[in-house]
N, C-alpha and C positions, 0 to 999 in steps of 0.2 A: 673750599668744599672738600669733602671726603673723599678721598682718591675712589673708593668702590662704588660712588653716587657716581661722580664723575665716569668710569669705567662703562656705566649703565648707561648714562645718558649719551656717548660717542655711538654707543654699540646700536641703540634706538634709533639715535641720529643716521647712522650709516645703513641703518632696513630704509627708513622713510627715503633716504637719498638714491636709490637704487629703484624704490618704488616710484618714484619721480620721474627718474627718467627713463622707464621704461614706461609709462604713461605717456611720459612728453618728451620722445626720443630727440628734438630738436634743442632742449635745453642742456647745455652742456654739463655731465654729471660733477667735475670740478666746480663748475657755478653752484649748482644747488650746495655743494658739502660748503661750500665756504658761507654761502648768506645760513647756512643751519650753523654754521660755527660763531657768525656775526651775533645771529638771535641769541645764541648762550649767552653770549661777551654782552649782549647787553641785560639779559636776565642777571646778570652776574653784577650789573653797575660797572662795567670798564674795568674789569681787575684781569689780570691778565696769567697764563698758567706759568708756573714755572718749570724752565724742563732742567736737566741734569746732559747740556751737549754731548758726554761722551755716550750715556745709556741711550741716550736719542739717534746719535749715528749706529749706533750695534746692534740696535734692535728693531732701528725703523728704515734707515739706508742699509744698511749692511743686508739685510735679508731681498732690499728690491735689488739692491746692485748681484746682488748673487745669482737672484733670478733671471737680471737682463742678460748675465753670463751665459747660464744655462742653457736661455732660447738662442744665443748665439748662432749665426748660420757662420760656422766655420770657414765652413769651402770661399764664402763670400768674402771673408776676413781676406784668405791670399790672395784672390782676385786680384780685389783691389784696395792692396791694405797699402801701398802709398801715399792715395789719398785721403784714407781713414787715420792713419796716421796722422797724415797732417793738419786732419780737422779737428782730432781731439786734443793734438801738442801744438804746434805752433799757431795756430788759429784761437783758443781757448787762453793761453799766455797774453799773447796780442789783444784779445779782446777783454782782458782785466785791466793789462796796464793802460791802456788807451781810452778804454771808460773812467778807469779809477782817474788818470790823468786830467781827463774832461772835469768829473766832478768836482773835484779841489779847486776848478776854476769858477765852474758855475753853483756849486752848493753856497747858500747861504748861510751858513754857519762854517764856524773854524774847527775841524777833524784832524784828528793827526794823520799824518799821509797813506799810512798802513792800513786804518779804518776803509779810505776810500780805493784802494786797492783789493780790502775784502769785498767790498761792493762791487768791483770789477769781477773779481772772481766768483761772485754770486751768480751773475749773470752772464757767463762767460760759456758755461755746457749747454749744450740743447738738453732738450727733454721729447724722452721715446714714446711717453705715455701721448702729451700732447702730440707729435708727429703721426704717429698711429691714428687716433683722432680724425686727424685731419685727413689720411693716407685715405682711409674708410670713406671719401666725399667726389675724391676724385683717382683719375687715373696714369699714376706717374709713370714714366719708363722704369723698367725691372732693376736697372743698373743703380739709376738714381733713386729708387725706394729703399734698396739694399744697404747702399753706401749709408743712408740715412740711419736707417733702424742700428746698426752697427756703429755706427758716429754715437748714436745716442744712449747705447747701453754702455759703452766703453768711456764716454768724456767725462761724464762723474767724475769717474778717478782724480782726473787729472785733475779740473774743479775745484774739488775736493782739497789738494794737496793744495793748489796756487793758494785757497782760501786758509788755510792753515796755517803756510808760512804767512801771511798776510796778519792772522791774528797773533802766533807768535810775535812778530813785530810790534805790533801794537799793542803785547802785553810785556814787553823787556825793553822795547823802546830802540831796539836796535837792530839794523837791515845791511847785510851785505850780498850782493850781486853774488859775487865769485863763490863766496862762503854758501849762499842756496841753492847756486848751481851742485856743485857737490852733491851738495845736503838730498836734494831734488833726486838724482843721479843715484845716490845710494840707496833711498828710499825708494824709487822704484826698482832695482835690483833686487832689494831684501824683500820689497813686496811680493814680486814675481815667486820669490825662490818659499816663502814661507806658503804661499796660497799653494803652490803645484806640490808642494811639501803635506801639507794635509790633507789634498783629494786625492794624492796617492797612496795616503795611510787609510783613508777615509776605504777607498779600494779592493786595499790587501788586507783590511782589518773584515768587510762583508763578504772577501772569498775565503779567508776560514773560515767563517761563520758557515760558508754554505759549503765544504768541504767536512763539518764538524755533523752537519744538518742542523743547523742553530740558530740559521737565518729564516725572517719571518716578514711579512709585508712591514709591520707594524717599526718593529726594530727596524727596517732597511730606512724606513722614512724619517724615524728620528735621528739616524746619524746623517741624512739630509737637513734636516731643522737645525742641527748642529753646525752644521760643516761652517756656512758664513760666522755664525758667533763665536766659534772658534778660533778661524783662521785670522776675524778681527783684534780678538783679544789678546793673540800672541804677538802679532804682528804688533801692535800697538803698544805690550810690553818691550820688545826690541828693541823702539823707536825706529822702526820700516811703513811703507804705508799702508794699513791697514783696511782701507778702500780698495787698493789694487790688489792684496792679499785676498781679498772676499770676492773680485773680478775674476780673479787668474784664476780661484779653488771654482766656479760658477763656469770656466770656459772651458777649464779640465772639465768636470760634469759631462758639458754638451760634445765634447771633443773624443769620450771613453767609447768604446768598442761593446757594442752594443750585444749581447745571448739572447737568441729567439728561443726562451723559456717560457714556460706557464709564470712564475714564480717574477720573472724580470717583468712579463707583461702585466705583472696586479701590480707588483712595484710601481710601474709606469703610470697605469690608470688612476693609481690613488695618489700618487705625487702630484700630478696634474692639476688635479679637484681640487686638494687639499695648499697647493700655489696658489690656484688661482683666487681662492677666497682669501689668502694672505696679500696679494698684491693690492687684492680691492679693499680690503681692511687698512692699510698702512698706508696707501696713499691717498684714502679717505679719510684717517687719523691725521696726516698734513695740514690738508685743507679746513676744516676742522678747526687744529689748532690755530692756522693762520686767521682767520673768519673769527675765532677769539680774540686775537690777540688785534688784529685789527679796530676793534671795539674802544682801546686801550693807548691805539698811537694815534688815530684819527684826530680825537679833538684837539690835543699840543699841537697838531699840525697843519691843522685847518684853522684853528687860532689866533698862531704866533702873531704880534705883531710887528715882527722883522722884516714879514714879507708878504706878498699878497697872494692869492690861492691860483691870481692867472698866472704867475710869473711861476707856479708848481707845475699847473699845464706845460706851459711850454717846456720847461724845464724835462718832464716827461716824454714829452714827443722830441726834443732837440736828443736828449739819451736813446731812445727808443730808433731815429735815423740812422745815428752814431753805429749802433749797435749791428746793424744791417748794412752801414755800409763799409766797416772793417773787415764783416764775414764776405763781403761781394770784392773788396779788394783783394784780400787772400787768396779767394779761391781764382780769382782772376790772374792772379798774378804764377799761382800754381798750377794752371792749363797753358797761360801764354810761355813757362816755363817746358812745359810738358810738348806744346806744337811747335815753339822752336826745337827743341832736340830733334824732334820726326820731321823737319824742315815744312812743318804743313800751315795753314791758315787756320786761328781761330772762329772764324766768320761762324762756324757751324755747330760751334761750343755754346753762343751765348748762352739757347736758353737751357741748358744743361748747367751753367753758372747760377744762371736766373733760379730756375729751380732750387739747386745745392741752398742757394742763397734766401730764399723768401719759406723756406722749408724748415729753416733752423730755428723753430719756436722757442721761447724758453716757457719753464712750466716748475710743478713738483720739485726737484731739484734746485730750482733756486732758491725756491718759498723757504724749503728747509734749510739751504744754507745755509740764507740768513739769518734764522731763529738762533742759529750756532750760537750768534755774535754776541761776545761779552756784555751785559750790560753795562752802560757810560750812562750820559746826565739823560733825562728823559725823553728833551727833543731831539737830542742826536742820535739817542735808540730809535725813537719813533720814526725821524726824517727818512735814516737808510733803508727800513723798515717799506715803510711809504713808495720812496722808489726804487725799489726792489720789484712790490707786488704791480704798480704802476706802469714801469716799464713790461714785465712779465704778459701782464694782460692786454698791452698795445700791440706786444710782438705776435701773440695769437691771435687776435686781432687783423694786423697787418699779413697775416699769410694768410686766413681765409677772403681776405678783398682781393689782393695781389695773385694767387694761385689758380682760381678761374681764369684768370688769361689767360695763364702758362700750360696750364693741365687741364684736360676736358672733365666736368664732370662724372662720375660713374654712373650708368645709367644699366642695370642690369632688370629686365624685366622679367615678372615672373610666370615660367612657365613649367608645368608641375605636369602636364602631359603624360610624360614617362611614370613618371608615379602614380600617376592614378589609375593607370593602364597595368601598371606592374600589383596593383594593388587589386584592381577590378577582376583577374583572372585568378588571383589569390582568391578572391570572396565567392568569384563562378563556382571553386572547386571545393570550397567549405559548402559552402550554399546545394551542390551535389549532394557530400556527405552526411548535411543533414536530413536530405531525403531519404536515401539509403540507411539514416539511422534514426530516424524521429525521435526514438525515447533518452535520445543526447542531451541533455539539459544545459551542459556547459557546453556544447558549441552556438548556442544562441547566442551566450554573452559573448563568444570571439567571432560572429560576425557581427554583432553590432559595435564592437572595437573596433572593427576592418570598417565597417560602414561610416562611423561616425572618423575616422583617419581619412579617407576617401571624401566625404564631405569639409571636412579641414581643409585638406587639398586645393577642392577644386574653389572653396570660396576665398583662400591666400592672394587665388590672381584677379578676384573679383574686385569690381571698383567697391568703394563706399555703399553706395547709394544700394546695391543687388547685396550687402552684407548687412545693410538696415533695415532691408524690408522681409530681409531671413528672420531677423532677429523678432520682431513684430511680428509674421506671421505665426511662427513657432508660440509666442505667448499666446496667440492668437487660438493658434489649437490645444495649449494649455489650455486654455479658459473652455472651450466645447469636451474637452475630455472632462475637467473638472465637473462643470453644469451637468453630464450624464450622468457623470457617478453619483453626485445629490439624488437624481429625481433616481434612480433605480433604487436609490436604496430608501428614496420617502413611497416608494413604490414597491417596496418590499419584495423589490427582483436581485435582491444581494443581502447580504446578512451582515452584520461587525466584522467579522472577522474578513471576508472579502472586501471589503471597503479598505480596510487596512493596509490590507495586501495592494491595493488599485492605488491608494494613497500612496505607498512606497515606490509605484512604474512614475508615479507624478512628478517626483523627485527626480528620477532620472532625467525626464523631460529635462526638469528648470535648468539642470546641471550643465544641458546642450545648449544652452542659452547664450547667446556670445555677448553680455551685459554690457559691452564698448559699444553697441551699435546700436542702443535700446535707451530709452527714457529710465534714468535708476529710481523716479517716483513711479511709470507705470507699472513697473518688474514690481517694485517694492507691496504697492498696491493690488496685485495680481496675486503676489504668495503671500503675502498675509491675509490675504480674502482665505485663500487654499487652507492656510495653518488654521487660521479663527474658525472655519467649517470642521475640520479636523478634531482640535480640542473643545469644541463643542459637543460634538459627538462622542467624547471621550468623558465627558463631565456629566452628560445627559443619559447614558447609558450604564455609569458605573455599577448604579446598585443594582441594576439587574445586574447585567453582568455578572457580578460578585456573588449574586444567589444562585445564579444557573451555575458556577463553577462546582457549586458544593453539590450540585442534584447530576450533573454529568460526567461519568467516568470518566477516567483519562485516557483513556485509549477513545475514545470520541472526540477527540480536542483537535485529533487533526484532522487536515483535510482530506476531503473526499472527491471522490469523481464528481459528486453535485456541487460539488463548490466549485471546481475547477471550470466545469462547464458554464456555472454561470458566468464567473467573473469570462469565460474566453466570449461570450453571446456580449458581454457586456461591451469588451473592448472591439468587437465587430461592428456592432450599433452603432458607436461613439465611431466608428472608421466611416460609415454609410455619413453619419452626420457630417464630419468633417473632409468628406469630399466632396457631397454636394455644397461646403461652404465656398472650398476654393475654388470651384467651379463659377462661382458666383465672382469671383474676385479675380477673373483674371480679364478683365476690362482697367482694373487698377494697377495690377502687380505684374512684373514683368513674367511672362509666358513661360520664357525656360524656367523659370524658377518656380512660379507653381506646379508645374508638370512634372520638376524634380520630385516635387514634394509629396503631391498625387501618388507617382509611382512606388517613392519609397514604403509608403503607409501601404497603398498595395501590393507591396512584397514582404512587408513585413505583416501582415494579413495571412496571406497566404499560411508563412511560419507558425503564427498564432494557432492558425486551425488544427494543428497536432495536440492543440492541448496541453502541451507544457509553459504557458503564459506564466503559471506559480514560479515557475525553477528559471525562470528568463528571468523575473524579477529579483530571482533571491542568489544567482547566480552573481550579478553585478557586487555584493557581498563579502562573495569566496575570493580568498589567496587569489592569484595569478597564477600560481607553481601549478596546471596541471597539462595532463597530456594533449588536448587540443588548442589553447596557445601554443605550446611549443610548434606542433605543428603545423600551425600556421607561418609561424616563425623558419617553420623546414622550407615551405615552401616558399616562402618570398624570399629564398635564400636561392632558390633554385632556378624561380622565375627572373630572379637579377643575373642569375649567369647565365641563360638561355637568352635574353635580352641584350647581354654584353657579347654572346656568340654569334649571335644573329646582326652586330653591328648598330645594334639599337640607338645603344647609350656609350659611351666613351670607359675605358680602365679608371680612370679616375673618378667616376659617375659611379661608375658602380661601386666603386670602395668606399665613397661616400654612404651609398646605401647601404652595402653591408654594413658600416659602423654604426650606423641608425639601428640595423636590427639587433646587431650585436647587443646593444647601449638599452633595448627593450627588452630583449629577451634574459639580461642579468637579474633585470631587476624585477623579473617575474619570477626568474629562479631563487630569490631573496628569500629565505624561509621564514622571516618577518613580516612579510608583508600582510596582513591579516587586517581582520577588522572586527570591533567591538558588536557589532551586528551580527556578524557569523558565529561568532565568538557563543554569543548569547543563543543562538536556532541551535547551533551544534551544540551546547550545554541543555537546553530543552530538548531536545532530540533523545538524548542519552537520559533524561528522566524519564 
C-alpha cells in the first residue's frame, strides 16, 4: 500500500481509538489500537508492513525515551536511585538471560541461542505507559509509585542495549561474555557523555538566541523536536548507545534550571501540548503496527503442525510465571541485602516487594522490540513474535488481578462544592452588573457561560439516573419552545425574520444537551422535526421574501423595537408554558431537579425582560476576546484567593483553579477565535 494511504489510514485509526475510549473509558486504549491494527492486517490479506529498525528506533522510541526523560522526577532518582538502579541493570540482564535460557528449552522450534536471548531482552523492561495505567486504578504508597515510574522511563535503555547485543549475535554468529561486558561498559559511557553533550549545546545554543533577541516559542520547540534525533543519530554514528544518549539529553531537559519568564512560560505551555499529542501518536503507531503485523504470524502459528495450540498456552503462562518470578527474586533478594546491613527484619518489606513485583507490566516497549528482530524463516519470525505479545498481555493481565490485594482501589468522589460556590458568587456579581447596566448585551452571553459551567458542575457529581432525566427534560422543553414558536408565528404574532432569530436561541438549547444521557433516536428525531419546520419555512416563504426585499429599503431591514418586543412576549409565553409543564412533572422527576430548572428559566426570565433577547442570541456568535469575560475571569481570580485566605480550599486547590482560568481566559484572548456567523452579521452590519 502507498506509504501516504497508509499514513491516512493510522492517523484515522488513532481519532476513532481515542474516541473509543473516551466513550468507553474501561476498554483499555492499547486494546482498541491494536484489534484497529488487527482489522487493517486483515483488510490487507495478512501481509505484514515493513519497517526500516534503525528509522523506527529514532523516530518512534527515541522521541518516547526522551520524553520519559524529560517528565523524570529527579529528586526521586537520588532518593532512591539504588534501587532504580538495580531494577533497570541487574534485574532487566537477569531477566533476559533467564527467559531467553527457559526458552531454548521449551520453544519448539530450533533458534540459534542469541535469537532467544533477544526474546529475553524483549521482555526484560517494564513499561511506564502501561504502569501508569494501572497507577490510575489504585493507590500505591508514594515511594513505590515513584520508584516505579522512574524504573520504567530509564529501563528502555538498558532493554534496548541487552536486545542489541543479543541481535548482533545472531547476525555475526558470535558472543563473548568478557568482550560485551566492555562493549556494554563503553557504550553506556559514550552514551551518557554524547546525550549531556547535546542538551548542553541544545542550552547555550537558546541563550544566544535569547541574548541576540532571536529566540521565539516556535524555534525554542524545534530544537526540542530535535534534541532526541540528534543526540540518536550521533551516538549511533560513534558506536555508543544511542538509547541512553536520548535518555541522558531527556533528563538533562528535566534536570536544567528553570527562568520564571513570559517567554520560558509559552515555551512550556506549548511543549507540553505539542508532547503530549506525540506520545499519544507513537505509541498508538506501536500498537497499530503490532495488531498488523499480528494478522501475519497468527496463522503459521496457530497452524503449525509441530505443535498443538495448548502446549502454546501453557508455554505462555509457564513464561509469563518465569517472568514475575525472577523480578520477585531480585528484588527479594536486594531488600533481604538491604535489612541485613541495617541488622533489621524483612517481615515488613513484603508487600512493598509484592508491589515492586506485580507492578512491573510489560507493554509498548516490548511490542517494539521485537518488531526490531531480523527477519529469519517465517515461523520463527512469527513464534517470537507471538510470545512476546502473549506474554506481554498475561503480565497486564496478572497485575490488574494480583494488585487489588496489595493496593486499595482509588476511590476519589466527586465533590465540586467549592467550585460551584466560587462560581455562584462570580454570577451573583455579574448578574448585579447586569442590572446596573441592562443595555450590556455581552454580559448575557458571560452569564450564561458562568451558568451553564455551574450547572456542568453540579451534575459531574450527580449519579446517572439525575443526568438522564436532565437530559430528557431539556429536550423536553426544547419541544414546548419549539411548538410556541410554530403556532406564534401561524398566528402571525412574529414575522420571518423573528422566527429566525428564535430559531438560532433553539440551537443554543440543543447544544446544552448532554447526548450521553439521552436516546440518540429521540434527540435525532426532536432536531430534525425542529430543522424540517425551519427549512420549510425557508422554501415556503422564499418568493415573497425575495419581492418584499426589492419594495423595502435597507435601512428597514433591521430590527426594531417591534420585533424585539415581540420575539421577548414570545419567549415569556413559552416560559409560562413550560413552567406550568414541569410543575406537572414533578410526581415523575426528581424534585431538586425540576425546581433547579424552574428557577433557572425564572432568572433567566427575569434578564429577558430588558429586552436585549436579540443580542443574547447573537452574542453566543461573538469572539470571546471582550471586556466582560475577562472580567469575569478577574473575578474568579479573586474570589479563589479570598476563598484560599479564608481557609476554604487548600494552595494546591486553588492553583488548580487558577490554571483552569488561566487555560480559559488564553483562549478567549485568542484573536482567532471567531465565527463564520459573526463574520457574516458584522459584514451585513457594515452594508
Amino acid at each position: 500500500m502507498d506509504m501516504s494511504i497508509l499514513v491516512i489510514i493510522f492517523l484515522f485509526s488513532l481519532i476513532i481509538s481515542n474516541v473509543i475510549n473516551r466513550v468507553f473509558p474501561k476498554i483499555p486504549l492499547p486494546l482498541v489500537q491494536l484489534l484497529l491494527g488487527i482489522t487493517y492486517g486483515i483488510f490487507q490479506g495478512g501481509k505484514g508492513i515493513d519497517l526500516n529498525p534503525e528509522l523506527f528506533i529514532a523516530f518512534v522510541i527515541a522521541p518516547l525515551n526522551f520524553r520519559e526523560g524529560e517528565e523524570a522526577d529527579v529528586g526521586s532518582f537520588l532518593r532512591y536511585r539504588s534501587l532504580i538502579l538495580f531494577l533497570i541493570l541487574p534485574v532487566v540482564f537477569v531477566t533476559a538471560l533467564g527467559i531467553g535460557a527457559v526458552a531454548s528449552y521449551l520453544l519448539p522450534i530450533e533458534l540459534p541461542m542469541a535469537a532467544y536471548f533477544a526474546l529475553g531482552a524483549a521482555l526484560g523492561p517494564t513499561d511506564a505507559v502501561a504502569f501508569i495505567s494501572i497507577a490510575k486504578r489504585f493507590a500505591f504508597p508514594k515511594r513505590v509509585e515513584n520508584v516505579l515510574k522512574l524504573e520504567g522511563l530509564l529501563n528502555d535503555a538498558s532493554g534496548l542495549v541487552a536486545f542489541q547485543f543479543a541481535v548482533t549475535a545472531l547476525l555475526t554468529g558470535y558472543f563473548s561474555i568478557g568482550q560485551a561486558s566492555v562493549k556494554l561498559l563503553l557504550s553506556i559511557i559514550g552514551g551518557f557523555g554524547v546525550g549531556f553533550l547535546f542538551a548542553f549545546l541544545n542550552r547555550v545554543f537558546l541563550s544566544v538566541l535569547e541574548k541576540f533577541d532571536a529566540a521565539d516559542v516556535t524555534g525554542a520547540l524545534l530544537l526540542e523536536l530535535a534534541l532526541p534525533m540528534v543526540s540518536y543519530f550521533v551516538a549511533d554514528t560513534l558506536g555508543v548507545s544511542a538509547i541512553i544518549a536520548v535518555v541522558i539529553a531527556g533528563v538533562m531537559q528535566a534536570g536544567r534550571l528553570r527562568k520564571v519568564t513570559l517567554f520560558d512560560a509559552q515555551v512550556y505551555r506549548v511543549t507540553n501540548v505539542i508532547w503530549k499529542t506525540i506520545n499519544f501518536m507513537l505509541n498508538g503507531v506501536v500498537f497499530l503496527i503490532f495488531g498488523s503485523e499480528l494478522t501475519s504470524i497468527l496463522v503459521p502459528v496457530l497452524t503449525s503442525p509441530d505443535y498443538g495450540n495448548g502446549y502454546l498456552l501453557s508455554l505462555l503462562l509457564v513464561l509469563t510465571g518465569l517472568l514475575f518470578l525472577l523480578r520477585f527474586s531480585m528484588i527479594g533478594l536486594y531488600y533481604a541485602w538491604l535489612k541485613w546491613s541495617k541488622r533489621k527484619t524483612l517481615r515488613k518489606s513484603w508487600k512493598e516487594i509484592c508491589l515492586l513485583t506485580f507492578s512491573g507490566v510489560k507493554g509498548t516497549v516490548s511490542i517494539a522490540t521485537i518488531l526490531l528482530l531480523p527477519r529469519m524463516e517465517n515461523l520463527q519470525y512469527s513464534l517470537l513474535l507471538f510470545m512476546v505479545a502473549g506474554v506481554t498481555l498475561l503480565s497486564f493481565l496478572t497485575g490488574l488481578l494480583i494488585l487489588p490485594f496489595l493496593a486499595p482501589a482509588i476511590d476519589k468522589p466527586v465533590d465540586n462544592f467549592m467550585r460551584i460556590s466560587i462560581l455562584t458568587k462570580v454570577l451573583t456579581i455579574l448578574e448585579q452588573d447586569s442590572k446596573d447596566n441592562p443595555d450590556n448585551a455581552s454580559l448575557y452571553a458571560v452569564i450564561d457561560n458562568y451558568n451553564a459551567r455551574i450547572q456542568g458542575l453540579i451534575l459531574e457529581q450527580e449519579p446517572a439516573s439525575v443526568k438522564r432525566d436532565l437530559a430528557s427534560l431539556q429536550l423536553f422543553m426544547i419541544d414546548i419552545e419549539s411548538q410556541g414558536l410554530e403556532y406564534a408565528y401561524n398566528q402571525e404574532d412574529i414575522d420571518l425574520k423573528e422566527y429566525r432569530i428564535y430559531q438560532g436561541y433553539l440551537k443554543i438549547l440543543e447544544k446544552q444537551v448532554n447526548r450521553s444521557f439521552v436516546s440518540s433516536f429521540t434527540y435525532g428525531i426532536r432536531i430534525f422535526m425542529r430543522v424540517v419546520r425551519a427549512s420549510l419555512h425557508e422554501i415556503v416563504t422564499f418568493g415573497a421574501r425575495f419581492r418584499a426585499l426589492k419594495k423595502v429599503p435597507k435601512q428597514h431591514r433591521r430590527l426594531t423595537e417591534q420585533n424585539r418586543d415581540r420575539i421577548t412576549n414570545l419567549y415569556l409565553k413559552n416560559t409560562e408554558l413550560i413552567l406550568e409543564a414541569l410543575e406537572d412533572l414533578e410526581g415523575y422527576y426528581n424534585h431538586p431537579l425540576v425546581d433547579y430548572l424552574q428557577n433557572a428559566r425564572l432568572r433567566d426570565a427575569e434578564l429577558i425582560k430588558s429586552g436585549l433577547f436579540v443580542e443574547r442570541v447573537i452574542m453566543h456568535w461573538i469572539p470571546n476576546s471582550n471586556d466582560d469575560i475577562l472580567r469575569g475571569y478577574y473575578l474568579e481570580r479573586k474570589t479563589i484567593a479570598e476563598f484560599e485566605a479564608d481557609g476554604l480550599i487548600s494552595n494546591q486547590y486553588a492553583q488548580e483553579l487558577r490554571s483552569n482560568v488561566n487555560e480559559l481566559e488564553n483562549y478567549s484572548l485568542n484573536d482567532t477565535t471567531t465565527s463564520l456567523s459573526y463574520e457574516f452579521l458584522n459584514f451585513a452590519s457594515q452594508k
